[in-house]
PDB file as gemmi writes it, atoms N, CA and C in Angstrom:
CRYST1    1.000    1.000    1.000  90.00  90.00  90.00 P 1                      
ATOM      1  N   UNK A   1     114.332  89.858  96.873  1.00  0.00           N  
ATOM      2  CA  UNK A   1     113.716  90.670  95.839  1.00  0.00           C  
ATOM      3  C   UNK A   1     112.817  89.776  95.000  1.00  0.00           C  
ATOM      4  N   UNK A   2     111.678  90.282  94.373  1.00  0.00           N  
ATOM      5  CA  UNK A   2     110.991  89.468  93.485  1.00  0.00           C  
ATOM      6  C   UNK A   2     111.638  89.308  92.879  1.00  0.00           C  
ATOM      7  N   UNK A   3     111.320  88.049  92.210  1.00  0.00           N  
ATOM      8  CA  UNK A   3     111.472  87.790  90.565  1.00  0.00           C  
ATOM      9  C   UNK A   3     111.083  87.546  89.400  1.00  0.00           C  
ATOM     10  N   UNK A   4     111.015  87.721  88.377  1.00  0.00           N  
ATOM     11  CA  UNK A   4     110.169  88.033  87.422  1.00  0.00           C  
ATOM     12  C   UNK A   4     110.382  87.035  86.110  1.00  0.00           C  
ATOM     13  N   UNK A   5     109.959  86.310  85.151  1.00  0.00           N  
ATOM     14  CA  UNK A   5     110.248  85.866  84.091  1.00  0.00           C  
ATOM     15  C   UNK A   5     109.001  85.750  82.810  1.00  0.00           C  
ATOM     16  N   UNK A   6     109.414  86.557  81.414  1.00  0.00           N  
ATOM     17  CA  UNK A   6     108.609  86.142  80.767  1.00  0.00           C  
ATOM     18  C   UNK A   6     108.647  85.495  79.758  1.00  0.00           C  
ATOM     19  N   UNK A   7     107.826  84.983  79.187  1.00  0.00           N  
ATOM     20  CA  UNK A   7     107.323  83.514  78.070  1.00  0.00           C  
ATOM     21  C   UNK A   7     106.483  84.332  76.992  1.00  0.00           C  
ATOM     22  N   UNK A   8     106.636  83.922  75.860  1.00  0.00           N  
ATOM     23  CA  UNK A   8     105.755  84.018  74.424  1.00  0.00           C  
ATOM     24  C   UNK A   8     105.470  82.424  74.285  1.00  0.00           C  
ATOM     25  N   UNK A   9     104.287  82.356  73.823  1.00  0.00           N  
ATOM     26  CA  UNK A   9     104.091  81.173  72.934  1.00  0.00           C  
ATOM     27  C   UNK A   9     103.275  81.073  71.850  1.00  0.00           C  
ATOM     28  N   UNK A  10     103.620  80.679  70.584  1.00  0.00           N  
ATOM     29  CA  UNK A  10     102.715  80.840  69.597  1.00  0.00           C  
ATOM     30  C   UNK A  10     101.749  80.080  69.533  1.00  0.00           C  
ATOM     31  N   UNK A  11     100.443  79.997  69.473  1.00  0.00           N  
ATOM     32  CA  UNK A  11      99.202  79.451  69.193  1.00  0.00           C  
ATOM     33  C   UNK A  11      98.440  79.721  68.218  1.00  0.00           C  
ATOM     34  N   UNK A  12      97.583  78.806  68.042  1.00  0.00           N  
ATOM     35  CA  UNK A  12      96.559  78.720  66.785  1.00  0.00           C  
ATOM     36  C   UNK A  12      95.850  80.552  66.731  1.00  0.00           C  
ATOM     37  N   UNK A  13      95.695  80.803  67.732  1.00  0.00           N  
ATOM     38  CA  UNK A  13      94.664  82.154  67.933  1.00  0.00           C  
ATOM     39  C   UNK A  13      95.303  83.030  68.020  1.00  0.00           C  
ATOM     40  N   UNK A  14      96.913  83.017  67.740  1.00  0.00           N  
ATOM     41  CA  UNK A  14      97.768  84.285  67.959  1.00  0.00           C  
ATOM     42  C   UNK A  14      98.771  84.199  69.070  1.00  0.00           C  
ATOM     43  N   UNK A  15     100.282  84.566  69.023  1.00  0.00           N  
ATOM     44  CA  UNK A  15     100.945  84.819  70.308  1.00  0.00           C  
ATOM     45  C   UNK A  15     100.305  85.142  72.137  1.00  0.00           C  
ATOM     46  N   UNK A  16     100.326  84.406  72.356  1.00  0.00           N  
ATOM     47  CA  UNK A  16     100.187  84.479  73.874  1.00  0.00           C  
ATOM     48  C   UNK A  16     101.307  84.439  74.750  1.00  0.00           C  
ATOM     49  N   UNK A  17     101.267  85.812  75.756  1.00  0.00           N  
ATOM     50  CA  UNK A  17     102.446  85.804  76.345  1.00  0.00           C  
ATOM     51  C   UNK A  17     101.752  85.930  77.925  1.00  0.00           C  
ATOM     52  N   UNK A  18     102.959  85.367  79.222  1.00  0.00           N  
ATOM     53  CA  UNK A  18     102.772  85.619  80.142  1.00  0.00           C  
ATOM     54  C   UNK A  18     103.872  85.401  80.681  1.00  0.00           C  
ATOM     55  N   UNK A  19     103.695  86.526  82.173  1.00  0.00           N  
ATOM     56  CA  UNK A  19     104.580  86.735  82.844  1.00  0.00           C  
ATOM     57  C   UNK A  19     104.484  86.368  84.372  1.00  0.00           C  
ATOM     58  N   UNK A  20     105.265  85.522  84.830  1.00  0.00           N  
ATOM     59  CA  UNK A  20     105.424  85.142  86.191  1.00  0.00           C  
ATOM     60  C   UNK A  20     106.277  85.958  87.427  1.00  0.00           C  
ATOM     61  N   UNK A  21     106.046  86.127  88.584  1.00  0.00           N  
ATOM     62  CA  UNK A  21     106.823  86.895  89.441  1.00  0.00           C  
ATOM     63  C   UNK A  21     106.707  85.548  90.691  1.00  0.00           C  
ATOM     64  N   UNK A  22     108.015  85.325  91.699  1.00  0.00           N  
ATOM     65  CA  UNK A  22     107.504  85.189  92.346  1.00  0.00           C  
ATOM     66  C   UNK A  22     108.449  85.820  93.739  1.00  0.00           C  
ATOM     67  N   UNK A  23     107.663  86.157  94.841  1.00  0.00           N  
ATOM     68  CA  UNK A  23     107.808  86.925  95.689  1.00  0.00           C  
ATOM     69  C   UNK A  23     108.414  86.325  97.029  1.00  0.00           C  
ATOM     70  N   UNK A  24     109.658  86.898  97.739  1.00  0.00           N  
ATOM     71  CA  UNK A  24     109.579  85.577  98.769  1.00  0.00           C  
ATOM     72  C   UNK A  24     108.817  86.173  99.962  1.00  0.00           C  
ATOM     73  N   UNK A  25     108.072  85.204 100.761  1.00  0.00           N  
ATOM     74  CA  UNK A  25     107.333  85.816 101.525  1.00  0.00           C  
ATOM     75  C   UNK A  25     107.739  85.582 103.270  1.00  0.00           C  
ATOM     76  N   UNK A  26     108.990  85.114 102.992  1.00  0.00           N  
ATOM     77  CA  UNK A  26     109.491  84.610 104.483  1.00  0.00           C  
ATOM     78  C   UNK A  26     110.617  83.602 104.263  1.00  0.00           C  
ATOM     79  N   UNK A  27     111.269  83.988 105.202  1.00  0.00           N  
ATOM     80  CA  UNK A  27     112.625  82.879 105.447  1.00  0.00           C  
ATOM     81  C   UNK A  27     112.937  82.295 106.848  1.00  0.00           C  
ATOM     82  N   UNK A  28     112.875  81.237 106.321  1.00  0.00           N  
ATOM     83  CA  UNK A  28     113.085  79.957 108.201  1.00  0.00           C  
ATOM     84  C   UNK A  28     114.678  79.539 108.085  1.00  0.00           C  
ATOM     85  N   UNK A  29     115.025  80.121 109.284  1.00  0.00           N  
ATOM     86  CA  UNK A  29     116.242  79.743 109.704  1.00  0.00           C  
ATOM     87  C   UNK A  29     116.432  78.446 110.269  1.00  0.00           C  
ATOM     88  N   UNK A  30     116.917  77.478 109.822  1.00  0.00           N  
ATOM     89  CA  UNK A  30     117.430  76.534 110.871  1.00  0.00           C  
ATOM     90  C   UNK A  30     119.253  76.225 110.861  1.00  0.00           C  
ATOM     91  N   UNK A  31     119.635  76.849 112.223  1.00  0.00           N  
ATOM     92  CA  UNK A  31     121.086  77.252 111.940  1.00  0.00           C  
ATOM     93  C   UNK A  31     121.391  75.803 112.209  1.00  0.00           C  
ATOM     94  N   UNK A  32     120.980  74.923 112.890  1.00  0.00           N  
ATOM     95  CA  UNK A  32     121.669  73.005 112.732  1.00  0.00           C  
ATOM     96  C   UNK A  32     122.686  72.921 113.947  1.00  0.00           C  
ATOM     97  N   UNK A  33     122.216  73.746 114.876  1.00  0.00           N  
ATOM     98  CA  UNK A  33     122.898  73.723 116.591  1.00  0.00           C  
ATOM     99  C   UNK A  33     122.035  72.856 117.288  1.00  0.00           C  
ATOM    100  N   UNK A  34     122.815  71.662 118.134  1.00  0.00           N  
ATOM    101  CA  UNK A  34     121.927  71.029 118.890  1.00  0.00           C  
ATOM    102  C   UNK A  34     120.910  72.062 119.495  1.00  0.00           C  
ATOM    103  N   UNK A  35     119.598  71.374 119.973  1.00  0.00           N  
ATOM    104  CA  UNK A  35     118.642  72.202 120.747  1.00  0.00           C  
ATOM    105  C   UNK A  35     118.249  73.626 119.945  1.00  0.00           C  
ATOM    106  N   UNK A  36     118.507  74.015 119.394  1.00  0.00           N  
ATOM    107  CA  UNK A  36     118.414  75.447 118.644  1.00  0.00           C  
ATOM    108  C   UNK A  36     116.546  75.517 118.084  1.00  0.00           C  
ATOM    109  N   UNK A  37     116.051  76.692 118.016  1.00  0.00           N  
ATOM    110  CA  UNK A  37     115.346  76.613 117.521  1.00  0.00           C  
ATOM    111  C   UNK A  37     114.969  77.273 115.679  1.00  0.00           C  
ATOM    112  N   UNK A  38     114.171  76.943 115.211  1.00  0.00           N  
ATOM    113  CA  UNK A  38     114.110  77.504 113.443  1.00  0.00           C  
ATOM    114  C   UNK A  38     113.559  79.235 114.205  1.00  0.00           C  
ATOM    115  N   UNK A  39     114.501  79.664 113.152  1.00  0.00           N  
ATOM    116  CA  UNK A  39     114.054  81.157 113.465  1.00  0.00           C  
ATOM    117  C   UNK A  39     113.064  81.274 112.105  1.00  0.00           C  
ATOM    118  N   UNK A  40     111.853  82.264 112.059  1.00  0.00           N  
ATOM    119  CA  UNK A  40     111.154  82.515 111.045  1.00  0.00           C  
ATOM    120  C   UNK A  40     110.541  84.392 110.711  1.00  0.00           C  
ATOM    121  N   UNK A  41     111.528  84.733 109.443  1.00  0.00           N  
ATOM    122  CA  UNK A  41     111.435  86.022 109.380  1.00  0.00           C  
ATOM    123  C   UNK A  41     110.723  86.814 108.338  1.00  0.00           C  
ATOM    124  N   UNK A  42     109.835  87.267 108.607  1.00  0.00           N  
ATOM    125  CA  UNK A  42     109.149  88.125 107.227  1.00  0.00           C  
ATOM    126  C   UNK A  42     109.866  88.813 106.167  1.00  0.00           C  
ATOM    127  N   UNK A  43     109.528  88.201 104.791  1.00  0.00           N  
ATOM    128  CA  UNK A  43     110.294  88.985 103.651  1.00  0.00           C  
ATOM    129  C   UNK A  43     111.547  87.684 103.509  1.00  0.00           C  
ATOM    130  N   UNK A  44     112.398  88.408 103.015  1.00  0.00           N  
ATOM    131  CA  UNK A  44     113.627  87.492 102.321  1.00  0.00           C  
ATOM    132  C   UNK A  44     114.536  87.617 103.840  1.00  0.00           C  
ATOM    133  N   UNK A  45     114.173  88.441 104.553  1.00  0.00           N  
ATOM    134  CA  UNK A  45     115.460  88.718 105.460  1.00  0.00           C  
ATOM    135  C   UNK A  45     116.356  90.140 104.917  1.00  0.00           C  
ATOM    136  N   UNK A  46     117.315  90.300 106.038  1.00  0.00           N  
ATOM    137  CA  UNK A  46     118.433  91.528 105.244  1.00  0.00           C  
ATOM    138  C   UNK A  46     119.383  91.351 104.712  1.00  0.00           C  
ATOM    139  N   UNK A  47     119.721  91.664 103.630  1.00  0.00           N  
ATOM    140  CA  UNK A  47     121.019  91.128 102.555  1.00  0.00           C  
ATOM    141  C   UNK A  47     122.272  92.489 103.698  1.00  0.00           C  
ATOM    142  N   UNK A  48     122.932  91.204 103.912  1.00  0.00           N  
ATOM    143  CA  UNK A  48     124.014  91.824 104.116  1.00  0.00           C  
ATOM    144  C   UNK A  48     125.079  92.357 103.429  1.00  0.00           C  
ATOM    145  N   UNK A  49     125.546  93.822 103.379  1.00  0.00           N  
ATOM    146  CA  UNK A  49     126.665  94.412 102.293  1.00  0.00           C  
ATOM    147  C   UNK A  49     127.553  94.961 103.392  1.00  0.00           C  
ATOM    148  N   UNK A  50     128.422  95.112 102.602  1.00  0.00           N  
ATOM    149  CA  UNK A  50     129.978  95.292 103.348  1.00  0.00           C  
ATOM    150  C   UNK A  50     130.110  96.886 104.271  1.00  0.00           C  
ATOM    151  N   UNK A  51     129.076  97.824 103.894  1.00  0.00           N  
ATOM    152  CA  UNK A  51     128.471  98.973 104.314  1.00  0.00           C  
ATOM    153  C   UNK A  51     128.082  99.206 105.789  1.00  0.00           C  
ATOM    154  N   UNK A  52     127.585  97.865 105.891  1.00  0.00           N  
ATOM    155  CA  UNK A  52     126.375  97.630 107.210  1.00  0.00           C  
ATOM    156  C   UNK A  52     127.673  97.667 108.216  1.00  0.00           C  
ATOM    157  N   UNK A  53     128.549  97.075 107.862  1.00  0.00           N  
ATOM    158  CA  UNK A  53     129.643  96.541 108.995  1.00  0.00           C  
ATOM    159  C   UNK A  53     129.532  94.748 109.557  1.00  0.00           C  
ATOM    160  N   UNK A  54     130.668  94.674 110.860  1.00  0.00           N  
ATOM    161  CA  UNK A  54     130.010  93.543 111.300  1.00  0.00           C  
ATOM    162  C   UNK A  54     129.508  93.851 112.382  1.00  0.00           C  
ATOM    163  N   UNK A  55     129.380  94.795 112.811  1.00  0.00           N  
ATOM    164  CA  UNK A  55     128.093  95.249 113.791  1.00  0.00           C  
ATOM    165  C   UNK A  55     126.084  95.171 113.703  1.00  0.00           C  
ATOM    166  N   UNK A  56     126.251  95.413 112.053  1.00  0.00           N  
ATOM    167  CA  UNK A  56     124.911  94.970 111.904  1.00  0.00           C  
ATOM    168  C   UNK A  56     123.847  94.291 112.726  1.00  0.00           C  
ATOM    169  N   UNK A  57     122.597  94.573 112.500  1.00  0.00           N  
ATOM    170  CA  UNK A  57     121.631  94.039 113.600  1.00  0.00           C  
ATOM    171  C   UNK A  57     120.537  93.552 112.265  1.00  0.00           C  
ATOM    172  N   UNK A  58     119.519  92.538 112.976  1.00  0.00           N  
ATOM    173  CA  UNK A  58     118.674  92.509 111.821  1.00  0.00           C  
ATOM    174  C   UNK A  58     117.081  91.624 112.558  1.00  0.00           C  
ATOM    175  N   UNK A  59     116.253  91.986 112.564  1.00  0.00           N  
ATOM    176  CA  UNK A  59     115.287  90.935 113.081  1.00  0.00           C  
ATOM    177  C   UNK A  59     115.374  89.839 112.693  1.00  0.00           C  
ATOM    178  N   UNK A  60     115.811  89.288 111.602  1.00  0.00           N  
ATOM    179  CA  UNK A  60     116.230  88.008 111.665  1.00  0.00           C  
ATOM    180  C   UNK A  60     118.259  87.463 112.092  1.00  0.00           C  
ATOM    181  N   UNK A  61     118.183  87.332 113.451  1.00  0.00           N  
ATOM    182  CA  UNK A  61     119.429  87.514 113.594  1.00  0.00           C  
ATOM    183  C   UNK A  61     119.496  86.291 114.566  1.00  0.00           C  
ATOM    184  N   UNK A  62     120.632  85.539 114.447  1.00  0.00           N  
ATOM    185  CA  UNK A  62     120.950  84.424 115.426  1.00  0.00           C  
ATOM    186  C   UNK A  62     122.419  84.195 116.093  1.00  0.00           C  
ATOM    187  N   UNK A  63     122.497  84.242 117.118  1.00  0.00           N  
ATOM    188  CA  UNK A  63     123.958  83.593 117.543  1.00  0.00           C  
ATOM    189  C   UNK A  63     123.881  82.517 118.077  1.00  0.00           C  
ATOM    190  N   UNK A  64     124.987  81.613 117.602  1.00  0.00           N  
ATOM    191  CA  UNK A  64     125.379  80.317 118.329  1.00  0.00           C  
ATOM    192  C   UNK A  64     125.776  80.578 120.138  1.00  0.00           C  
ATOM    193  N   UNK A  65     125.288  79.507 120.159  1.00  0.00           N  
ATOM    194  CA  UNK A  65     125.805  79.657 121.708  1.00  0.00           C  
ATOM    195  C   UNK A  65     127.065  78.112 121.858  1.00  0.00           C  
ATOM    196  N   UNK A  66     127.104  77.617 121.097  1.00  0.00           N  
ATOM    197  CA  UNK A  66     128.758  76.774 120.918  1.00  0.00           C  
ATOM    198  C   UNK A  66     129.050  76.653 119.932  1.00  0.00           C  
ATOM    199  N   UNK A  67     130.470  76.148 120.145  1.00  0.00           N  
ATOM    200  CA  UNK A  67     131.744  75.681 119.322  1.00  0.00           C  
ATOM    201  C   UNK A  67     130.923  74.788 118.026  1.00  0.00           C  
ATOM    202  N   UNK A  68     130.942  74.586 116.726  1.00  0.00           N  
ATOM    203  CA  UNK A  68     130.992  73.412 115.919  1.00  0.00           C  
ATOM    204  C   UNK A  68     131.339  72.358 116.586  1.00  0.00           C  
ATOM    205  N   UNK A  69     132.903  72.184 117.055  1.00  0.00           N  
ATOM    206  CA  UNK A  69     133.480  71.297 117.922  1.00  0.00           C  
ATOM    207  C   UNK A  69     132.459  70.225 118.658  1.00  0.00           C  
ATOM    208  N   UNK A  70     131.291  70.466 118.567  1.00  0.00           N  
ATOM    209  CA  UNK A  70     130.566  69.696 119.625  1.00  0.00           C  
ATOM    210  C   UNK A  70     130.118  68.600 118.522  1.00  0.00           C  
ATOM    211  N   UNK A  71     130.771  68.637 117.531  1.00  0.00           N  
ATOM    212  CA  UNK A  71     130.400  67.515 116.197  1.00  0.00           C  
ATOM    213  C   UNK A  71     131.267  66.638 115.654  1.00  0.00           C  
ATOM    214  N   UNK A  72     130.729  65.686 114.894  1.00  0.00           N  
ATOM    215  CA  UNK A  72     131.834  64.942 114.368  1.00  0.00           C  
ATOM    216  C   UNK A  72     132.077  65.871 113.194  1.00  0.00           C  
ATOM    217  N   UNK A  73     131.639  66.629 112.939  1.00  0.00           N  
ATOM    218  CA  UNK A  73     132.270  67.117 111.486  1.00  0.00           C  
ATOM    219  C   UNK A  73     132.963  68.952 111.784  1.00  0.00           C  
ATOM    220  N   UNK A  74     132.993  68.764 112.885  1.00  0.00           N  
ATOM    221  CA  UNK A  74     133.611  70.465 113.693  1.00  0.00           C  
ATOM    222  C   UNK A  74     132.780  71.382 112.571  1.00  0.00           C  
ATOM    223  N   UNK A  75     131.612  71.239 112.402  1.00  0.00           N  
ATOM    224  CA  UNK A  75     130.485  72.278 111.270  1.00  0.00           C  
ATOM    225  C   UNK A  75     128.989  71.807 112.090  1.00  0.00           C  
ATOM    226  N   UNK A  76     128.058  72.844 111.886  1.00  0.00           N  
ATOM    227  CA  UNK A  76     127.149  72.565 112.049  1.00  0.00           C  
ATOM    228  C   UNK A  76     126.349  72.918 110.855  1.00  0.00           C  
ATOM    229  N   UNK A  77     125.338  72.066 110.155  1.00  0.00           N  
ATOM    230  CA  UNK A  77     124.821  72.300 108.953  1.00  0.00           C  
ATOM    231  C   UNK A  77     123.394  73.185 109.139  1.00  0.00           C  
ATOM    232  N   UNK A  78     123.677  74.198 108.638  1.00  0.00           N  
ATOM    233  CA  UNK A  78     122.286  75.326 108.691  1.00  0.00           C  
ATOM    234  C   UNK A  78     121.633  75.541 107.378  1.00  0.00           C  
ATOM    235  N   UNK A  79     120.662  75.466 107.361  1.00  0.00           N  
ATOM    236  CA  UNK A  79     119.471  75.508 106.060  1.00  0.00           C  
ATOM    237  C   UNK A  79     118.682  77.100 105.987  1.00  0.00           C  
ATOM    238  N   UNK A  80     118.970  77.401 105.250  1.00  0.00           N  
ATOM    239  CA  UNK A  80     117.857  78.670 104.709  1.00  0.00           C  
ATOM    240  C   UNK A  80     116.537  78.371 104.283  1.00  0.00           C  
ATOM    241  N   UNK A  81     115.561  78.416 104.248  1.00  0.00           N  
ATOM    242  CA  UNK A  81     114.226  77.829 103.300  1.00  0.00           C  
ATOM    243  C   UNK A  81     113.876  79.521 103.341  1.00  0.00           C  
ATOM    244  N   UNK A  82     113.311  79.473 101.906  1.00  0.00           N  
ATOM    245  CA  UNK A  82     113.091  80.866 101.241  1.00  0.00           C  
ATOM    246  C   UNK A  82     111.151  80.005 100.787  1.00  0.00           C  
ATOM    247  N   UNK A  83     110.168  80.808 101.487  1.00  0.00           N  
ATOM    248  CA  UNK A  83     109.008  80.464 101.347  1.00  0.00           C  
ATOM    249  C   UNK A  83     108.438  81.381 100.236  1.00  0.00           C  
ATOM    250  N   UNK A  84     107.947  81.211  98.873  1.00  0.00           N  
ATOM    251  CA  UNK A  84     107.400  82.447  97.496  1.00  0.00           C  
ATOM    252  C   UNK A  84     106.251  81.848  97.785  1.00  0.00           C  
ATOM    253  N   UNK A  85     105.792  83.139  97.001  1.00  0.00           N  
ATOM    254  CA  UNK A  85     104.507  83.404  96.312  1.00  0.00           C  
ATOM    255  C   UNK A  85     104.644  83.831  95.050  1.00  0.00           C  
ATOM    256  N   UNK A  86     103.762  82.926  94.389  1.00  0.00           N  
ATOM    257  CA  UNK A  86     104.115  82.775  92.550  1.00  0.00           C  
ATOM    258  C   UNK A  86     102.415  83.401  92.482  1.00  0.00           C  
ATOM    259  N   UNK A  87     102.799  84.647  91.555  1.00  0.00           N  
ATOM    260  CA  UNK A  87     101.399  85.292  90.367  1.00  0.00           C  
ATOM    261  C   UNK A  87     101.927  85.277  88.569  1.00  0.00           C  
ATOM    262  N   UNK A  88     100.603  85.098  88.245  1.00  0.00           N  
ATOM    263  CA  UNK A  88     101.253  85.142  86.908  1.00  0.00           C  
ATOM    264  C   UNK A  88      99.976  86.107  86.499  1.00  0.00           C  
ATOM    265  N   UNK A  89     100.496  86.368  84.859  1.00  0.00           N  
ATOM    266  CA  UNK A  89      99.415  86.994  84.215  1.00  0.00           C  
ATOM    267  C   UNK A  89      99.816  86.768  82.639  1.00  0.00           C  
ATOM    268  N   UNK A  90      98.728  86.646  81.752  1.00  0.00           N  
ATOM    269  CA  UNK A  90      98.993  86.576  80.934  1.00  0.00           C  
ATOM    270  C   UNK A  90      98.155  87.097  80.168  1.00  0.00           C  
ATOM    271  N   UNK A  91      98.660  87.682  78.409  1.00  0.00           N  
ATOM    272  CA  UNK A  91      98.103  88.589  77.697  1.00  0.00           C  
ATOM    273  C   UNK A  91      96.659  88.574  77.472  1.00  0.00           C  
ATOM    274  N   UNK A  92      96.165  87.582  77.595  1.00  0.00           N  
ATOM    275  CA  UNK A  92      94.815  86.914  77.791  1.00  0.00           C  
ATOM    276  C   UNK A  92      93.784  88.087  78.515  1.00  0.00           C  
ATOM    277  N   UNK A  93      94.354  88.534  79.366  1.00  0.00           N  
ATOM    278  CA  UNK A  93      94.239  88.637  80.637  1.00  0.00           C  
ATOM    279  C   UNK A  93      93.802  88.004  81.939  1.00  0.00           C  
ATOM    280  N   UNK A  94      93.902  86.547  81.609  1.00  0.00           N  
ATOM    281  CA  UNK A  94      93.959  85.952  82.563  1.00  0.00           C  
ATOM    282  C   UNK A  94      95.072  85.950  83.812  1.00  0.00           C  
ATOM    283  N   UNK A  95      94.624  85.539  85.245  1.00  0.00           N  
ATOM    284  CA  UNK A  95      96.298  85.515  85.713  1.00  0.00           C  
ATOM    285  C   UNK A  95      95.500  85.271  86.835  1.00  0.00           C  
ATOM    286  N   UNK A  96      96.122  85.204  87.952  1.00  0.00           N  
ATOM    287  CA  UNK A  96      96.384  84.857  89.286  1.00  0.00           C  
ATOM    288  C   UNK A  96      97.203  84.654  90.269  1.00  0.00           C  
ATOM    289  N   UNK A  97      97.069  83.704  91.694  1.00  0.00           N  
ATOM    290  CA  UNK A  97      97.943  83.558  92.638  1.00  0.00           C  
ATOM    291  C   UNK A  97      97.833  81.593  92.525  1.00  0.00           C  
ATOM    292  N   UNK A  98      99.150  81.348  92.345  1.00  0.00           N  
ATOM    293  CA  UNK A  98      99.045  79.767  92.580  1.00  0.00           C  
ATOM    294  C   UNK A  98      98.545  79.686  93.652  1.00  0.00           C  
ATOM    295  N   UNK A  99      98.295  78.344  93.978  1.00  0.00           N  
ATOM    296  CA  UNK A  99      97.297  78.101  95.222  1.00  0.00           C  
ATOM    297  C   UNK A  99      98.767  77.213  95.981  1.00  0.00           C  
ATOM    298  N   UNK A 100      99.753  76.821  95.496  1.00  0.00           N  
ATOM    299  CA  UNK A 100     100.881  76.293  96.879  1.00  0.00           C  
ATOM    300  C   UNK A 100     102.139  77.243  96.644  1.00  0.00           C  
ATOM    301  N   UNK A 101     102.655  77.185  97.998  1.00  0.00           N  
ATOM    302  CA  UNK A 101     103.463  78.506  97.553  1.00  0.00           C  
ATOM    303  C   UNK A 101     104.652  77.424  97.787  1.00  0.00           C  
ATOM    304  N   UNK A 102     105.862  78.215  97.196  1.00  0.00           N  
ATOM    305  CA  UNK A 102     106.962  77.343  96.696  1.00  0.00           C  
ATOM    306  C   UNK A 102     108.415  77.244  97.646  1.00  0.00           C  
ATOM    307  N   UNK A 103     109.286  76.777  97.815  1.00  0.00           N  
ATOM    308  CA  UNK A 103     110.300  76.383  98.641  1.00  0.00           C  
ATOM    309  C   UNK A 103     111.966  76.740  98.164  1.00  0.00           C  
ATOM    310  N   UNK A 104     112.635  77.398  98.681  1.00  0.00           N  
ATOM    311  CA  UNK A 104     114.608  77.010  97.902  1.00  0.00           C  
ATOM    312  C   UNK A 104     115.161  76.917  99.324  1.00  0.00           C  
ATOM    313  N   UNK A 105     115.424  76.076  99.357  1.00  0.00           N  
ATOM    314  CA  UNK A 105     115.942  75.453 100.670  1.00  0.00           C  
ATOM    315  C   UNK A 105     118.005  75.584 100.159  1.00  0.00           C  
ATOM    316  N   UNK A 106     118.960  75.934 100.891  1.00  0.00           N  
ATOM    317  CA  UNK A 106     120.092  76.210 100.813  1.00  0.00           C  
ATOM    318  C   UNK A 106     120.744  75.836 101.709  1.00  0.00           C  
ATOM    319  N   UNK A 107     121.793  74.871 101.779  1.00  0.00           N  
ATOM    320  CA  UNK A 107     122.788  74.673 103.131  1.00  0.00           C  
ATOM    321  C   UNK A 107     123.773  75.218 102.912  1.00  0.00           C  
ATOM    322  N   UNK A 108     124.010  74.947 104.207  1.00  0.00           N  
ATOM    323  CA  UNK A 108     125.901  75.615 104.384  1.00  0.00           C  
ATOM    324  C   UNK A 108     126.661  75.033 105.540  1.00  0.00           C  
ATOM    325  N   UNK A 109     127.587  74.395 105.287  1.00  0.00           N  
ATOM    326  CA  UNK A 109     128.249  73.817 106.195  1.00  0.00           C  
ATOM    327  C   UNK A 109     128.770  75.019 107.224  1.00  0.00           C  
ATOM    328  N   UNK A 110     129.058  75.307 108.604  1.00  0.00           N  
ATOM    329  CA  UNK A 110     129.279  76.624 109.237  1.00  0.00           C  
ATOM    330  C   UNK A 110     129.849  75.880 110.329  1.00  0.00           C  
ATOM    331  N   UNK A 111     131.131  76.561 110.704  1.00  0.00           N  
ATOM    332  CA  UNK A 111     132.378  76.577 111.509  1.00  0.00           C  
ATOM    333  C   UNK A 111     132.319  77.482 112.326  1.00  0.00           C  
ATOM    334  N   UNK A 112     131.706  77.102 114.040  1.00  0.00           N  
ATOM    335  CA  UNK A 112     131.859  77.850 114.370  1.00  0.00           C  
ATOM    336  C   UNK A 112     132.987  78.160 115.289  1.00  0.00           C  
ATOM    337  N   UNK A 113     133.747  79.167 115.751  1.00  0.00           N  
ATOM    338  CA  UNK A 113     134.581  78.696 116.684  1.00  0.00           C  
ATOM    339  C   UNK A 113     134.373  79.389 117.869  1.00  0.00           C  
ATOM    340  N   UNK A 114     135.236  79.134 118.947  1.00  0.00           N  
ATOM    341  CA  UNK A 114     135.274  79.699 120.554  1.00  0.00           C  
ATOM    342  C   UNK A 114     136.802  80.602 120.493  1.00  0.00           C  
ATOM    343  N   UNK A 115     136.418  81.712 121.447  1.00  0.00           N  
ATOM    344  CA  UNK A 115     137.273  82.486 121.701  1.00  0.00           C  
ATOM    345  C   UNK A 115     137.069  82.464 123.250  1.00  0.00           C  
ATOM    346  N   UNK A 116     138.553  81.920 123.943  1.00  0.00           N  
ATOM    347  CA  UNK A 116     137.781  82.279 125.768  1.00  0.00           C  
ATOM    348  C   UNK A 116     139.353  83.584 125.958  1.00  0.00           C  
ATOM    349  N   UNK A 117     138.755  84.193 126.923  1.00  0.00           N  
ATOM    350  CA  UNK A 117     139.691  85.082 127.457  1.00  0.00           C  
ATOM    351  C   UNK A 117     139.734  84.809 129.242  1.00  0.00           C  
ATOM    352  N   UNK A 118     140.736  85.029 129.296  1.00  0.00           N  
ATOM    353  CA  UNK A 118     141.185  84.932 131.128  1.00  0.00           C  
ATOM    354  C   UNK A 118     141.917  86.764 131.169  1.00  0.00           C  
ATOM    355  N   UNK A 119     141.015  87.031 132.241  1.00  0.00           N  
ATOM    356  CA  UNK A 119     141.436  88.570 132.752  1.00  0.00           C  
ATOM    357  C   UNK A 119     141.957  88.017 133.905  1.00  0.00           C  
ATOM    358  N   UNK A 120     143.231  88.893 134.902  1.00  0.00           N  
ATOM    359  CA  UNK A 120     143.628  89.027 135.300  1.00  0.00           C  
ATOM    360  C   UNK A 120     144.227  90.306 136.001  1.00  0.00           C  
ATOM    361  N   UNK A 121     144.326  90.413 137.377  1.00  0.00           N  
ATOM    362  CA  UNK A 121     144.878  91.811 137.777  1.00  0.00           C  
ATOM    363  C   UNK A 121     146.391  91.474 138.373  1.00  0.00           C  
TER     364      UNK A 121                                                      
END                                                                             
């Protein structure tokens, strides 16, 4: 979701206020599995709620194909990077689009495990 924050500041010529938003415009997956590749998804991605189920589907969606186990730390470390776009405006009416867009990079240590089954008749 955007986000929004605003500022007053007093000056010689009168209160000047402005307001910043910034927007995320994409999120890069790197889940931290050997060989794996960065997944990269338009928007923030889908917030998962307890509604969806664990069936959920999502264009930005990844499965491991092994165990953590294949590590010294039985985790594999996966990074979120959340790519914005910052506008501002201010009472002025000045405003615009920054010219570099901005980064929140997030880890998470992630455990994955194996389930094997043997069928039999």
């Amino acid at each position: 979701k955007p986000v929004s924050a605003e500022a007053t500041v007093a000056t010689p010529a009168g209160p000047l206020s402005m307001s910043v938003t910034a927007e995320p415009l994409r999120l890069v997956f790197d889940p931290g599995e050997p060989d794996s590749a960065l997944l990269t998804c338009a928007g923030p991605g889908q917030e998962w709620r307890p509604a969806l189920g664990e069936d959920a589907e999502s264009a930005c969606m990844y499965s491991y194909r092994h165990s953590s186990e294949i590590t010294e730390t039985d985790t594999f470390l996966a990074r979120w990077i959340t790519i914005w776009r910052v506008t501002w405006t201010a009472s002025s009416g000045a405003g615009g689009v920054l010219d570099e867009e901005f980064l929140t990079i997030t880890e998470q240590a992630i455990n994955v495990q194996e389930i094997q089954a043997l069928i039999t008749d």
